[in-house]
Each structure stands twice: as structure tokens, then as C-alpha cells.
C-alpha positions as CSV (number, residue, x, y, z in Angstrom):
1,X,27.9,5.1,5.7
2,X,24.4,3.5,6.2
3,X,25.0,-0.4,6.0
4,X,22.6,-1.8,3.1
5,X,19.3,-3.2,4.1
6,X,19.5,-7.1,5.4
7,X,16.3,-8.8,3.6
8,X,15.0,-12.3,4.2
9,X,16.3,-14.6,1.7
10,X,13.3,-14.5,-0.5
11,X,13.5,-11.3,-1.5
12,X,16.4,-10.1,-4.7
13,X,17.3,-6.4,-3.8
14,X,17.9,-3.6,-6.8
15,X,19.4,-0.8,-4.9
16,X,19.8,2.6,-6.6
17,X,20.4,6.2,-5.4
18,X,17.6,7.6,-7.7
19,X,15.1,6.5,-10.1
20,X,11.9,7.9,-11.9
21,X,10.0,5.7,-10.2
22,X,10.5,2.3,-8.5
23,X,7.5,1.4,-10.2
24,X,8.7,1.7,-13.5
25,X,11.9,-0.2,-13.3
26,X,10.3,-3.0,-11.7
27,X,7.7,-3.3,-14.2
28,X,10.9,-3.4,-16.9
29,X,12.7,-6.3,-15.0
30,X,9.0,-8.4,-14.2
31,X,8.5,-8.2,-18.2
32,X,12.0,-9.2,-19.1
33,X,12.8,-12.0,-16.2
34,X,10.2,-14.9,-15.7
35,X,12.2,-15.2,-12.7
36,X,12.0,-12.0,-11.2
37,X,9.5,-12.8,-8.3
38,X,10.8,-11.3,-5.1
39,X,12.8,-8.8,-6.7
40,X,12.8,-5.2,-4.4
41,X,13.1,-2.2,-6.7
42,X,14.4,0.6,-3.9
43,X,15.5,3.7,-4.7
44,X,16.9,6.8,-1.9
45,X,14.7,9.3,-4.4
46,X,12.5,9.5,-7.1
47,X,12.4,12.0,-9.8
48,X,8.9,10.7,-11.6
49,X,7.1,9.5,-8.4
50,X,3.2,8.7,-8.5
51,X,0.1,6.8,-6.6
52,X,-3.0,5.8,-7.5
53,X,-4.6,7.4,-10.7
54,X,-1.4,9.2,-11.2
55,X,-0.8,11.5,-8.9
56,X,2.9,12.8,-8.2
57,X,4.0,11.0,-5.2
58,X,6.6,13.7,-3.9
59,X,9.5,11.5,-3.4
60,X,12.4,13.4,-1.0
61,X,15.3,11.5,0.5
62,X,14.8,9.7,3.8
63,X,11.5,8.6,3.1
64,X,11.2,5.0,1.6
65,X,10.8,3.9,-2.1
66,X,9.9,0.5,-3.6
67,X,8.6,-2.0,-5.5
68,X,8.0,-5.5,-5.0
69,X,7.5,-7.9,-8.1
70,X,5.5,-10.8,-7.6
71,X,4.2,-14.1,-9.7
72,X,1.1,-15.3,-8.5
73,X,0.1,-17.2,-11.2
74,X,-3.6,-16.6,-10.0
75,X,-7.2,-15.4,-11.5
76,X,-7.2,-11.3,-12.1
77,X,-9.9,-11.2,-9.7
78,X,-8.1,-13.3,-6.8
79,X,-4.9,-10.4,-7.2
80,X,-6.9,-8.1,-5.7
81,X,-6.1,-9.5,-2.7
82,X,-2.4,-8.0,-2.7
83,X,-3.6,-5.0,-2.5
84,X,-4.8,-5.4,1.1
85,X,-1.1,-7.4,1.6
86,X,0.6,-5.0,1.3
87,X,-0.9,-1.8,3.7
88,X,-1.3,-4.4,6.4
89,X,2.3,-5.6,5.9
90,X,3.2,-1.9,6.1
91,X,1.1,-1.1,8.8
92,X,2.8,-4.1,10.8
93,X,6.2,-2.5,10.0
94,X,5.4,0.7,11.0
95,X,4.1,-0.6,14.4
96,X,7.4,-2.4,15.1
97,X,9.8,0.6,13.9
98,X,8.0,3.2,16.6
99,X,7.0,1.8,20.3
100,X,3.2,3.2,20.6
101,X,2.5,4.2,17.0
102,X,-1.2,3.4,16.2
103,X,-1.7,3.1,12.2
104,X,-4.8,2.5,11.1
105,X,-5.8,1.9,7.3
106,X,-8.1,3.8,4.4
107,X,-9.7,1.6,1.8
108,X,-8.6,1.1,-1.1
109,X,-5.2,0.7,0.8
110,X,-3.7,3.5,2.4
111,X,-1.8,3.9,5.8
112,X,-2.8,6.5,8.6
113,X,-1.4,7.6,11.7
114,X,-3.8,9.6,13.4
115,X,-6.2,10.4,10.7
116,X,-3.4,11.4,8.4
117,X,-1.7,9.6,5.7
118,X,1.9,8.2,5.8
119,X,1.7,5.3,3.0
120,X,-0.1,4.4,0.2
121,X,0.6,1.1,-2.4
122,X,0.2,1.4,-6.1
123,X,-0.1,-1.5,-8.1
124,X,0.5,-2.1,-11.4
125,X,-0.1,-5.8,-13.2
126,X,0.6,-7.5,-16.5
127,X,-2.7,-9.8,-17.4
128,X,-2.2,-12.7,-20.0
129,X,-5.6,-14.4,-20.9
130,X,-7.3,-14.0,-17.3
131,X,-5.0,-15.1,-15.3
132,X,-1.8,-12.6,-13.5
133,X,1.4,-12.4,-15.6
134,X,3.4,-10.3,-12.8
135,X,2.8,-7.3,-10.6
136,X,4.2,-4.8,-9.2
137,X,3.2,-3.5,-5.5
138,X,4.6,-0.2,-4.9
139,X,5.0,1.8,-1.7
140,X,5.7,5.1,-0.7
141,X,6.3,5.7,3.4
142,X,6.8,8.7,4.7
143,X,9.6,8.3,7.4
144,X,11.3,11.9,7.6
145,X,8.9,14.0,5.8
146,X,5.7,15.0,4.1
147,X,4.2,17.1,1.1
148,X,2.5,20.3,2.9
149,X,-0.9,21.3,1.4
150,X,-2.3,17.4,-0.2
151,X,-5.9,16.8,-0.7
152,X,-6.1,14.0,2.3
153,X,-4.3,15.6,5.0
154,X,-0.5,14.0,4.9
155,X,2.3,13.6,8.0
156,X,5.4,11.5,8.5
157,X,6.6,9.0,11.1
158,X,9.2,11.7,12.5
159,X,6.4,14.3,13.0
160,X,3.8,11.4,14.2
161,X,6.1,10.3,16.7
162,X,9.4,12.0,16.8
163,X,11.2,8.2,15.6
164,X,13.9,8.9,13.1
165,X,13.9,5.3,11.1
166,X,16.6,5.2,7.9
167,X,14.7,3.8,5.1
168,X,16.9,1.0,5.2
169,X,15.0,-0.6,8.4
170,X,12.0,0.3,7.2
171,X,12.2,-1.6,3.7
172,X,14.2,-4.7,6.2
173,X,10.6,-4.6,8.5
174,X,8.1,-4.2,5.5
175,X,10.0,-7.1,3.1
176,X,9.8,-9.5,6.8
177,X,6.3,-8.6,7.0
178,X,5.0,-8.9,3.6
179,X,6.6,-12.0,3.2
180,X,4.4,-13.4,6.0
181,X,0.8,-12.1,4.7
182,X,1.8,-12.9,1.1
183,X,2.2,-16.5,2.2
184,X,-0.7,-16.5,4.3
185,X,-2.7,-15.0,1.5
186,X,-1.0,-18.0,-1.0
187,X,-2.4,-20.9,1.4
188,X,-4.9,-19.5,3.2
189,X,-7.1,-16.7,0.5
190,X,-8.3,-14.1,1.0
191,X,-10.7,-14.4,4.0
192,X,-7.7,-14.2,7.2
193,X,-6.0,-11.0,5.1
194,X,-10.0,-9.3,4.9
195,X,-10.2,-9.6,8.5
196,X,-6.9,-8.4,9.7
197,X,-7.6,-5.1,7.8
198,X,-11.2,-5.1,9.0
199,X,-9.6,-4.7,12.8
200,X,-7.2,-1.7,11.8
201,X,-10.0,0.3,9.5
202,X,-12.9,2.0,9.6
203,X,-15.6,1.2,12.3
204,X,-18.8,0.1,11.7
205,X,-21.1,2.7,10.4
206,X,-18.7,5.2,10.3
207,X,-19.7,8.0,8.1
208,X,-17.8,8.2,4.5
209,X,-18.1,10.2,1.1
210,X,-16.7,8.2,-2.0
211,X,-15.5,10.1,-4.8
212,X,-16.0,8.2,-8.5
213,X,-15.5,8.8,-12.0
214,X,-19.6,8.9,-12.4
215,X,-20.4,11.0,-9.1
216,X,-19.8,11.0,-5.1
217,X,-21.7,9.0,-2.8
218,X,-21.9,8.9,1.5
219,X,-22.9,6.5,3.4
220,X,-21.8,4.3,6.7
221,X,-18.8,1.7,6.5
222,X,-20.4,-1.5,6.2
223,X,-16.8,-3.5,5.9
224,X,-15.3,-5.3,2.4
225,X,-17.2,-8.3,0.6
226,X,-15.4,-11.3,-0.1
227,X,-13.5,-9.7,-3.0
228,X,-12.0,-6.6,-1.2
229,X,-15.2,-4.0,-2.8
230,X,-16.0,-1.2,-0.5
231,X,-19.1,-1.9,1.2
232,X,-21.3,1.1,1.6
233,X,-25.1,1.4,3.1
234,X,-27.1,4.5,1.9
235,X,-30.8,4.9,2.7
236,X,-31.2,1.5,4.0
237,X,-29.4,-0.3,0.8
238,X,-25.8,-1.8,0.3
239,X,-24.1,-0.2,-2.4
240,X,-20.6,-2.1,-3.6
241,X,-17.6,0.1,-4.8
242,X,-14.5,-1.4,-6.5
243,X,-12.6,2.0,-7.5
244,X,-12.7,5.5,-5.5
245,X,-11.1,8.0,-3.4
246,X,-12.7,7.6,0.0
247,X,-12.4,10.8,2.3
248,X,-13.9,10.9,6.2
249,X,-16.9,12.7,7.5
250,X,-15.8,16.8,7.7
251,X,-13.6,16.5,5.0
252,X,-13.8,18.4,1.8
């Protein structure tokens, strides 16, 4: 039997075989437990799985599950911030679980291995006046396997680099690694987290299309302003974008 994860002592684990989603049940203990920061929803499956805007996140055993609840106590605007956390934290992970892996990172905050996605965070928050309440980062990993046929091309850390990694170790290296940028975020701001994930994402004036609610733009990467917006210079302007599904030169 697969021992239980080890997790530095910050972190409160929740262990359970299957859930609807992580996501869920940690939002049910942050709004019943004022002192549920550091709690780690995992589950082995997940029956109700889902990502940004609500897409099914198809959740198979052997893959990793989980949620992370977290207290900030901060402005709404300043959370933001989190949501680079976390895909840098994971990218970190990944790096250490597979000698030679190369992730690399998609804004808003997705993880790649070649091109291809293997993680993506969700986060979910609870806002009292205009400051943070609680929130939940999610993240879905794709260790063993991957959904055939996605939108943004999708692959695994098995077929990315042949490593078979329980889900175990990978929550143990993502939990060690989170803890670190989530401190350094707390004492430091945003400014050292914005340029970690500047080094492991898109180049310079590399060419992207932007799908929003109100119509698709493209234009050249032109990095992340001080609150984590999407930079992007079309016809000689800077446009900023808080929200959208970004997608690479060539694809549809």
C-alpha cells in the first residue's frame, strides 16, 4: 500500500479516495473553519472535476487532485498574485520529480511541457468588503495520463518523459514548493513572483491570439504589468488583458 504523502508541517492534509471536486470541499471547510489556512483537500479521483470557466477537468486515478485553502487577509486586487504562486510552485515540482523535464508556463496560469499542457490552477475566493476572506487554489497535474482530443493540446508527465511519479510525491513536492513562493509572495509582493514566471513563459514578442468574452485579439507578448494583466502590443499600442484563454501562433 502507497504510504500517505509526508507534508511540511504547515500544511493540514484531507485525504479522500474520491470527491466531486477538491475544489468544492475545500471551499466548504474555508467557509466553516476561520482556521482552516493550510488545509490540502486531495482526492485519488474526482467525479465533478473542472478549470477555469468551468470546464470538466477529466480527473482519472494517478493523476493529482487538490486544493489548498489559504487566508491572506489582503486587498482583492493584491490575491491575484496566488495565481502566479501556484503554476510556478508546480512548475518547480515537476522539475524536481523528472531529471531533464523543461515546463514552461501559459498565462493566466497554466503548466506546459513541450508546448502541451500538464497543469492548470483554478481559484476560487470568498470576498468580505474588499479585502480576501479565504481561497481556494486548485490544481489538476497530469502524472499518468491525459484527456485525448482538448482544445489546447494536453500530455502527461509519463508520456512527456516516461517518469512514473504516485500522486503522493507529487502533492509532497508541490505543498514544499508552494510553501516557499507563498511566503516569499507574503514578505516580498508581487514583484520577485512576476519575474520568476516571466523567465519560464512566453518570450518577448512572441506571437499570441487572446480569446475574450467581447472578441479575439493577436499580438506579441509584451510580459505582465505589475498586477499580473496580460500585456499585449498590437499595431504599435499596449493593450492590457485581465481574463482570456491565450492560444499560440498556428493554433486554432
Amino acid at each position: 500500500m502507497t504510504l500517505p504523502p509526508v507534508l511540511p508541517s504547515w500544511f493540514t492534509l484531507a485525504a479522500h479516495d474520491s470527491l466531486s471536486s477538491t475544489n468544492d470541499e475545500a471551499k466548504r471547510i474555508a467557509a466553516a473553519d476561520p482556521g482552516s489556512e493550510g488545509t490540502v483537500v486531495w482526492a485519488r479521483t474526482q467525479n465533478a472535476g473542472r478549470g477555469r470557466q468551468n470546464r470538466q477537468w477529466v480527473s482519472e486515478a494517478g493523476n493529482l487532485y487538490c486544493s489548498l485553502i489559504l487566508r491572506p487577509d489582503c486587498p482583492a486586487r493584491d490575491a491575484a498574485g496566488i495565481g502566479f504562486v501556484a503554476p510556478l510552485a508546480a512548475l518547480e515540482a515537476l522539475t524536481g520529480l523528472s531529471e531533464g523535464l523543461d515546463p514552461s508556463l501559459k498565462w493566466p496560469n497554466d503548466i506546459l511541457v513541450g508546448g502541451e499542457k500538464i497543469g492548470g490552477i483554478l481559484l476560487e475566493s470568498s470576498i468580505r468588503g474588499e479585502r480576501v476572506e479565504w481561497l481556494v487554489v486548485g490544481l489538476g497535474l497530469n502524472l499518468a495520463s491525459h484527456p485525448d482530443g482538448t482544445e489546447f493540446p494536453a500530455t502527461s508527465l509519463k508520456s512527456a518523459s516516461g517518469a512514473e511519479v504516485e500522486p503522493e510525491a507529487a502533492l509532497a513536492a508541490f505543498c514544499a514548493c508552494f510553501e516557499a513562493w507563498y511566503r516569499r509572495w507574503r514578505n516580498e509582493g508581487f514583484a520577485p513572483v512576476r519575474a520568476a514566471w516571466l523567465e519560464k513563459s512566453h518570450a518577448p514578442g512572441d506571437q499570441l491570439r487572446v480569446r475574450r468574452p467581447d472578441g479575439e485579439r493577436t499580438g506579441n507578448f509584451h510580459g505582465l504589468d505589475e498586477d499580473g494583466a496580460l500585456l499585449l502590443e498590437r499595431d504599435g499600442n499596449i493593450e492590457r488583458i485581465d481574463a482570456g484563454d491565450v492560444f499560440f501562433a498556428g493554433q486554432i
